[in-house]
KOLVEXRO-821517 format. One record per atom (N, C-alpha, C): x, y, z; atom name; residue number from 1; residue in one letter. Coordinates in nm, 2 decimals. Layout:
BEGIN
REC:X:Y:Z:CA:NUM:a .
...
This chain:
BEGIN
REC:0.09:-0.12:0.00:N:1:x .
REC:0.00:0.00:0.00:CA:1:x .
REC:0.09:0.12:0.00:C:1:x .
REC:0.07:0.22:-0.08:N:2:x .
REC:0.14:0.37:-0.06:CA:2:x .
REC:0.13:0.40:0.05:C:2:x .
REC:0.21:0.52:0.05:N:3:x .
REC:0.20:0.57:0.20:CA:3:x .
REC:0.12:0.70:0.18:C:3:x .
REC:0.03:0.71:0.28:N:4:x .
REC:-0.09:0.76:0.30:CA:4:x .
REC:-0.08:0.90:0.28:C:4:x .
REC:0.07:0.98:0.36:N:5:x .
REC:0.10:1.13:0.40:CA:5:x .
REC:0.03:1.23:0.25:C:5:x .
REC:0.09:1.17:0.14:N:6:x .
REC:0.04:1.25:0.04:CA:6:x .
REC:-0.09:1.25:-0.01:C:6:x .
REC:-0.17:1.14:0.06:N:7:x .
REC:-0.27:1.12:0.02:CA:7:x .
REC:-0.40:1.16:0.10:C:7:x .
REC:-0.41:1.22:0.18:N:8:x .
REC:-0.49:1.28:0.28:CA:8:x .
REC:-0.56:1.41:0.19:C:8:x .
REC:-0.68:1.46:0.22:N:9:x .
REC:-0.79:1.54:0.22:CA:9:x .
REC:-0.88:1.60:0.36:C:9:x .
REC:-0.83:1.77:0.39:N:10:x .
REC:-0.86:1.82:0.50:CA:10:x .
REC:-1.03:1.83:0.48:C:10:x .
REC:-1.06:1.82:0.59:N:11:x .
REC:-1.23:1.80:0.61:CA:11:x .
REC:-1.30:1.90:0.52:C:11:x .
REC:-1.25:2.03:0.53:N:12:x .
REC:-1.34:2.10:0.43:CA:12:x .
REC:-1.36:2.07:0.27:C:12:x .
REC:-1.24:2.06:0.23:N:13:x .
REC:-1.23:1.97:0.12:CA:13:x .
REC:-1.30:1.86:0.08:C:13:x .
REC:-1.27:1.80:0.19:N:14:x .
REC:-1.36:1.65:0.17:CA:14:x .
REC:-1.52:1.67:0.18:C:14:x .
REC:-1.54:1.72:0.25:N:15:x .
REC:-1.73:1.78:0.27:CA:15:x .
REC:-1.76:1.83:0.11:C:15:x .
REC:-1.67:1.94:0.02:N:16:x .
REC:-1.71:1.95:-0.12:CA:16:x .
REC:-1.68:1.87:-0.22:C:16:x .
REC:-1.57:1.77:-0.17:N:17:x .
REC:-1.58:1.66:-0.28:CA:17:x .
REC:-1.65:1.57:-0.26:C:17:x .
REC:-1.70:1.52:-0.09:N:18:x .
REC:-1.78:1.43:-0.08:CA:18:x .
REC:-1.92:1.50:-0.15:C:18:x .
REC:-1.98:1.61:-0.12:N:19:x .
REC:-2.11:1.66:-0.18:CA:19:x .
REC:-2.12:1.63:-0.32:C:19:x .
REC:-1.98:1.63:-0.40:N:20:x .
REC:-2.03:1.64:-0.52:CA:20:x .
REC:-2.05:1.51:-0.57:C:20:x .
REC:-1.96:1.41:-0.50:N:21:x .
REC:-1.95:1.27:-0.52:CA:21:x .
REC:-2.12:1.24:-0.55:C:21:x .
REC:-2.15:1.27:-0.39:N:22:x .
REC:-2.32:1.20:-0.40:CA:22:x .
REC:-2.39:1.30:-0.48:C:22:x .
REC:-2.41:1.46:-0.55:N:23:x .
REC:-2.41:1.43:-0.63:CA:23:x .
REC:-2.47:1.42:-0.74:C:23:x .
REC:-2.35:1.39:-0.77:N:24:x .
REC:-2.33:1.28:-0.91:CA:24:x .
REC:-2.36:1.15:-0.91:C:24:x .
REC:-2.33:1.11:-0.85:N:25:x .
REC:-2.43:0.96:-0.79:CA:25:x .
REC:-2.57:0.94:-0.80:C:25:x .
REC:-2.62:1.07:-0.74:N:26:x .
REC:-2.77:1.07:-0.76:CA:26:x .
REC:-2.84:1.15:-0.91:C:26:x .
REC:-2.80:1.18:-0.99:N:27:x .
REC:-2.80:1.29:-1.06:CA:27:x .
REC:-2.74:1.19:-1.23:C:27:x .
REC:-2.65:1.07:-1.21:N:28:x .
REC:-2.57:1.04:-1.31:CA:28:x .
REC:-2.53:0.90:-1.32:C:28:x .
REC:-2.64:0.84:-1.37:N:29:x .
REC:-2.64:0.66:-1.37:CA:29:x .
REC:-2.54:0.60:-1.37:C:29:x .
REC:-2.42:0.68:-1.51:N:30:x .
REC:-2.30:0.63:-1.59:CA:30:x .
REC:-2.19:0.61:-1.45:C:30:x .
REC:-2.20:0.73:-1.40:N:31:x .
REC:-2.12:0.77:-1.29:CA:31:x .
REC:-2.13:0.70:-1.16:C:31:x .
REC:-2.27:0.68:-1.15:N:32:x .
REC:-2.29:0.56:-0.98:CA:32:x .
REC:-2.24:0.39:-1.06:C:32:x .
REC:-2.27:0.39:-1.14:N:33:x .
REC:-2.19:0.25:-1.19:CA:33:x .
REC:-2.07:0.26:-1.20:C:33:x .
REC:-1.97:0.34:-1.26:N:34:x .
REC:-1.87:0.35:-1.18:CA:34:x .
REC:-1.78:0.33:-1.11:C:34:x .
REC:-1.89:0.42:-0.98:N:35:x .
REC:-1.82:0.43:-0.86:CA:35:x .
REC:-1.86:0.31:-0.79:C:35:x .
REC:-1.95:0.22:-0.83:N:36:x .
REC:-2.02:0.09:-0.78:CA:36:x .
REC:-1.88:-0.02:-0.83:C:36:x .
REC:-1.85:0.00:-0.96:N:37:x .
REC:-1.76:-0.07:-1.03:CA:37:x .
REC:-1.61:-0.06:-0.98:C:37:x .
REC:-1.57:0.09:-0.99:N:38:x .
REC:-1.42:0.08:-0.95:CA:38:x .
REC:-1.42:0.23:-0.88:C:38:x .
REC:-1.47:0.19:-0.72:N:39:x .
REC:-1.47:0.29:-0.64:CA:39:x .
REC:-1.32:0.41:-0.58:C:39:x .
REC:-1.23:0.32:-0.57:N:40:x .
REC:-1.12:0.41:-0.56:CA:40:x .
REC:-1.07:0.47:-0.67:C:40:x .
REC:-1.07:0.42:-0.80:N:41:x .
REC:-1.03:0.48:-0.94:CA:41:x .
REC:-1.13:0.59:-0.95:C:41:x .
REC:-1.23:0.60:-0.94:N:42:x .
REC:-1.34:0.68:-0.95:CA:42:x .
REC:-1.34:0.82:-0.84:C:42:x .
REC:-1.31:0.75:-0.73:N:43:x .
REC:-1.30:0.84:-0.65:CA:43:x .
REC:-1.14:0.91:-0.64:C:43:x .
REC:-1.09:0.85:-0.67:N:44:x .
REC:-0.96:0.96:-0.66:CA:44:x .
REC:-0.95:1.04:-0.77:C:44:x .
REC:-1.02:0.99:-0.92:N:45:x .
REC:-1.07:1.12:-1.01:CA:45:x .
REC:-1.14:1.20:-0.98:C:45:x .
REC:-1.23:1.24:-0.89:N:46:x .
REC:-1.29:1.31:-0.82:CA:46:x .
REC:-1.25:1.39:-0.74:C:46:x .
REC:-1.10:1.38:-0.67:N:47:x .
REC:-1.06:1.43:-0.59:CA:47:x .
REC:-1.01:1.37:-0.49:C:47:x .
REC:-1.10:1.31:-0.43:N:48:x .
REC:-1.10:1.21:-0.30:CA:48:x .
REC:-0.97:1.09:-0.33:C:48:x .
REC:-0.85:1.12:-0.29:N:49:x .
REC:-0.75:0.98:-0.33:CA:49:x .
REC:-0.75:0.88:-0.18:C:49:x .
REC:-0.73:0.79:-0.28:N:50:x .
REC:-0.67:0.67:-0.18:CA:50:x .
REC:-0.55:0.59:-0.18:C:50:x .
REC:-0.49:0.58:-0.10:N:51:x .
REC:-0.35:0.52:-0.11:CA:51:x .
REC:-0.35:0.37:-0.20:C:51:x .
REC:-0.25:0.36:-0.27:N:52:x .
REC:-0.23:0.22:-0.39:CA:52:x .
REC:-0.26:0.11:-0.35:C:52:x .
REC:-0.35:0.02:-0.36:N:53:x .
REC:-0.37:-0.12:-0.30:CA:53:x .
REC:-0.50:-0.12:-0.18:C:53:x .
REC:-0.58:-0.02:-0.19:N:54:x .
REC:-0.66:0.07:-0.07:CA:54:x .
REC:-0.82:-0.01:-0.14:C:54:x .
REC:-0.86:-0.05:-0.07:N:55:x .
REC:-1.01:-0.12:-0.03:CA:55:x .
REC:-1.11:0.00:-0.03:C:55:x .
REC:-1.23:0.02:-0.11:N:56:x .
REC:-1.31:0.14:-0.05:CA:56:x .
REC:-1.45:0.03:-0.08:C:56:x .
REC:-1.51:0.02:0.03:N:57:x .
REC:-1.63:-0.03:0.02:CA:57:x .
REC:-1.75:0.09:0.02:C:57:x .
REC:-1.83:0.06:-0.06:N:58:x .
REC:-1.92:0.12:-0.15:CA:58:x .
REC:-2.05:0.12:-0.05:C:58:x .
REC:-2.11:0.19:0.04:N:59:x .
REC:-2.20:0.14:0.13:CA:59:x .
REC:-2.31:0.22:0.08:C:59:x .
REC:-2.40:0.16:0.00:N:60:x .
REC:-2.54:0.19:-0.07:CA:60:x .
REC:-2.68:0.21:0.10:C:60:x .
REC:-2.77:0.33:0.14:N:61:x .
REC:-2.81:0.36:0.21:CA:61:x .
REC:-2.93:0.44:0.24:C:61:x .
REC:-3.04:0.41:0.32:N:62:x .
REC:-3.12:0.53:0.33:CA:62:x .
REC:-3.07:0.65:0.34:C:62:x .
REC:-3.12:0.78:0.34:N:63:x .
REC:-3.09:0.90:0.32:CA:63:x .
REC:-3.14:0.88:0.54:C:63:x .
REC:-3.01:0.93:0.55:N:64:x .
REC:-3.02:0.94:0.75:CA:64:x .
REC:-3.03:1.14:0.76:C:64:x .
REC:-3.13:1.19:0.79:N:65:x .
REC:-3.14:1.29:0.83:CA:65:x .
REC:-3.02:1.34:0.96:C:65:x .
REC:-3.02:1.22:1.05:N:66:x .
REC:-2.95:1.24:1.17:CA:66:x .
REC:-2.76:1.25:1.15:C:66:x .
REC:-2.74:1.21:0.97:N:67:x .
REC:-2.62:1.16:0.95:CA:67:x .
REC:-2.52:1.28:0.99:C:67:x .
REC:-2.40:1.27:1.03:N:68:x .
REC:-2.34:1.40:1.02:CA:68:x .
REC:-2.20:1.39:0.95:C:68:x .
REC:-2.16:1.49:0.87:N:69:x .
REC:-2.05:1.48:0.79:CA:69:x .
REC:-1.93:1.43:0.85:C:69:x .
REC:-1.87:1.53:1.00:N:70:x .
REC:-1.78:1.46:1.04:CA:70:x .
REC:-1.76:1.30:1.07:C:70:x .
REC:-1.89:1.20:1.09:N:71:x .
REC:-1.87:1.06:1.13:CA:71:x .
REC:-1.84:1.01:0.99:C:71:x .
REC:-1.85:1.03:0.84:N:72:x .
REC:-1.78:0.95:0.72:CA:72:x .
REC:-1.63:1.02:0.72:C:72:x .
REC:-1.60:1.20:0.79:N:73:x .
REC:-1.48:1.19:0.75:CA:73:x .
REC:-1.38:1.08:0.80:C:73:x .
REC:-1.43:1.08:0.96:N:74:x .
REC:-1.35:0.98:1.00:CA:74:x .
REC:-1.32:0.83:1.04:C:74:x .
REC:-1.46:0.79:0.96:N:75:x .
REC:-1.42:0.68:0.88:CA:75:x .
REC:-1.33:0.65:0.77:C:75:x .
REC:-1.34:0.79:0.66:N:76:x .
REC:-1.26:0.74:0.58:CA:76:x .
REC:-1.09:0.82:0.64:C:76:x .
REC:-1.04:0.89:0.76:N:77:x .
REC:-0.94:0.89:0.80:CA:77:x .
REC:-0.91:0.74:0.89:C:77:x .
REC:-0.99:0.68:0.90:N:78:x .
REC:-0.98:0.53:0.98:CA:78:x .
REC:-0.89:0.44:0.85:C:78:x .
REC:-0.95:0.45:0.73:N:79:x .
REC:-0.91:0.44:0.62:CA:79:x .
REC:-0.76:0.46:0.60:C:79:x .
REC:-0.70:0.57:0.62:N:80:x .
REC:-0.57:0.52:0.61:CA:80:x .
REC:-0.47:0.44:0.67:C:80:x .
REC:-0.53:0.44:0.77:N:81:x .
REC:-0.48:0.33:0.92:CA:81:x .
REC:-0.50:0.21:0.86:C:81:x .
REC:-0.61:0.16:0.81:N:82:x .
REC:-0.65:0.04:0.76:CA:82:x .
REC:-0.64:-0.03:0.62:C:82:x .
REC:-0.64:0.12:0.56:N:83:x .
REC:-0.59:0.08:0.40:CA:83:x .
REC:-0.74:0.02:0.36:C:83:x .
REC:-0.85:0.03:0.43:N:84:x .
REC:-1.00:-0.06:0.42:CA:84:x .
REC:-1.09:0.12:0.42:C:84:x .
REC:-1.17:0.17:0.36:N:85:x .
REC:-1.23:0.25:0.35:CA:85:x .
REC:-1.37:0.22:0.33:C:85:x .
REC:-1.44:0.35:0.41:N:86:x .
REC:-1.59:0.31:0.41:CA:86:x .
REC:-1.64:0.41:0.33:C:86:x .
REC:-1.70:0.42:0.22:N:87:x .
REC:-1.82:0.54:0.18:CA:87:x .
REC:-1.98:0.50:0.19:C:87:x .
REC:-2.01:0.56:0.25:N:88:x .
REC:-2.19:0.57:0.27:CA:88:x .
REC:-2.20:0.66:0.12:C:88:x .
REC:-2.32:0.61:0.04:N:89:x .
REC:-2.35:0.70:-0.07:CA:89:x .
REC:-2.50:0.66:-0.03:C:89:x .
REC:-2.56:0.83:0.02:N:90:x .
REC:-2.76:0.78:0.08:CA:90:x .
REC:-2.81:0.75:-0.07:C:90:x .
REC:-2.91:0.64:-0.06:N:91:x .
REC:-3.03:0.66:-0.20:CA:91:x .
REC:-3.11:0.79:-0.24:C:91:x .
REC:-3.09:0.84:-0.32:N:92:x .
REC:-3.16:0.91:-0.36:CA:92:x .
REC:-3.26:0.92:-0.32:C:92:x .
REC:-3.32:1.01:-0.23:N:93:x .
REC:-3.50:0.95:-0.16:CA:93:x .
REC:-3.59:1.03:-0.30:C:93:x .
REC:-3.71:0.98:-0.29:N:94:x .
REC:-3.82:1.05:-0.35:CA:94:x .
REC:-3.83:1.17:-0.36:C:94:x .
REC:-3.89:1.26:-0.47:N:95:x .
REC:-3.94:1.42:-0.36:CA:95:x .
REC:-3.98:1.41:-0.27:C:95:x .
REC:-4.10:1.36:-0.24:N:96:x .
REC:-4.18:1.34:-0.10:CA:96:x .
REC:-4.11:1.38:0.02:C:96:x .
REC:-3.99:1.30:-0.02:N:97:x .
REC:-3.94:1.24:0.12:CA:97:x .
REC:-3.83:1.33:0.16:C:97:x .
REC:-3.75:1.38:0.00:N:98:x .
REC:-3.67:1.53:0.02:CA:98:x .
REC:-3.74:1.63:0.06:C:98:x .
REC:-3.84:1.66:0.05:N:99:x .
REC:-3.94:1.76:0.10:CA:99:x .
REC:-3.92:1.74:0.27:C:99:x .
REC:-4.00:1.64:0.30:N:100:x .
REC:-4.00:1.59:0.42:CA:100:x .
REC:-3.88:1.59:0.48:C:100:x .
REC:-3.76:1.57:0.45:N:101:x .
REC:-3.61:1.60:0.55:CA:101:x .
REC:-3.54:1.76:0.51:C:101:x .
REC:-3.63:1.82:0.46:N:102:x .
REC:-3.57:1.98:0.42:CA:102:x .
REC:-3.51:1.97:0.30:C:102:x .
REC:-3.47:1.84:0.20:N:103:x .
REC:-3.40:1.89:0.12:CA:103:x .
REC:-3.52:1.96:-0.02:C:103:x .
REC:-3.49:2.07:-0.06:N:104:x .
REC:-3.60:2.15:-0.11:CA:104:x .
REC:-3.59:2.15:-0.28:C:104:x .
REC:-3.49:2.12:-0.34:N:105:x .
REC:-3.41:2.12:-0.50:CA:105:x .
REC:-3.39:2.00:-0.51:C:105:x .
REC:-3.42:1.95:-0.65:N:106:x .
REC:-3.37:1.87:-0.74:CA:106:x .
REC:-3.25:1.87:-0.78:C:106:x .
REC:-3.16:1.94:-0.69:N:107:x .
REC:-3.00:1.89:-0.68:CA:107:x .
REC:-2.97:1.93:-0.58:C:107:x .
REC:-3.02:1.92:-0.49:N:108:x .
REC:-2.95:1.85:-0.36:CA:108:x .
REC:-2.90:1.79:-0.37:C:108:x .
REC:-2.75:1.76:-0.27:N:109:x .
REC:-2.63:1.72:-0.29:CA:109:x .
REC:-2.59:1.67:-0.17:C:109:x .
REC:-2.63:1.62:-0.10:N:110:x .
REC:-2.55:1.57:0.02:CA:110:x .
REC:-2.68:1.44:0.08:C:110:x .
REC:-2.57:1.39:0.20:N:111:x .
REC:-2.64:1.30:0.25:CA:111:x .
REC:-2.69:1.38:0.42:C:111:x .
REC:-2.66:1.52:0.42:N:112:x .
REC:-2.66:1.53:0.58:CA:112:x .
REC:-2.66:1.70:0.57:C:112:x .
REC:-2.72:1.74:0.65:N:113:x .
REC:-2.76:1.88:0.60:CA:113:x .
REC:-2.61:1.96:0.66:C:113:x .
REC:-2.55:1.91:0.72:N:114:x .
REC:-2.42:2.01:0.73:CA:114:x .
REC:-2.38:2.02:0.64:C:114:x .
REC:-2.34:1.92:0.52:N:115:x .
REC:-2.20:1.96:0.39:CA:115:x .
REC:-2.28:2.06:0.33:C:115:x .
REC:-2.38:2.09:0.29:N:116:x .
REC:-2.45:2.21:0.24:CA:116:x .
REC:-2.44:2.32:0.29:C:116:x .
REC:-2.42:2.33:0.40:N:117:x .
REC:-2.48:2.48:0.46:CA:117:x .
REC:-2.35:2.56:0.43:C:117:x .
């Protein structure tokens, strides 16, 4: 596995590349296949790198209103300890249901109302 030092992303960073991740995920079929397909190749085009030989598991999800951005960053800083990486990407909820958790646009971008604000 590479060594991680160059490959790190400070939280703010990560909160706009994670937002755009999901998205584009939600937003771009070509693009969640992909990232379903070849999640670290994908995501380090994005921005988001992972060290060479690095595991990122793809974790498909309700949309958690309660989620908060800090608990994926530091999973995926657990990630370089482990060289095993976690991404939560929420499902796309309905309108209904984006209505119902505040999200109010058809591109809403996030899984958690902090990376937006």
């Amino acid at each position: 596995m590479g060594s991680p030092t160059n490959k790190t992303v400070n939280i703010q960073k990560f909160a706009s590349l994670y937002a755009d991740v999901v998205e584009k995920a939600w937003n771009d079929p070509k693009f969640l296949k992909k990232l379903k397909d070849h999640p670290a190749k994908t995501l380090d085009e994005a921005g988001i790198p992972t060290p060479d030989g690095s595991t990122v598991n793809l974790i498909m999800r309700t949309l958690d209103p309660q989620a908060k951005l800090a608990d994926q960053f530091q999973a995926w800083e657990r990630g370089l300890e482990t060289g095993v990486y976690d991404l939560i990407i929420p499902i796309k909820p309905a309108p209904a249901a984006r209505l119902q958790s505040g999200i109010h646009t058809e591109d809403a971008c996030c899984c958690c109302p902090c990376c937006c604000s």
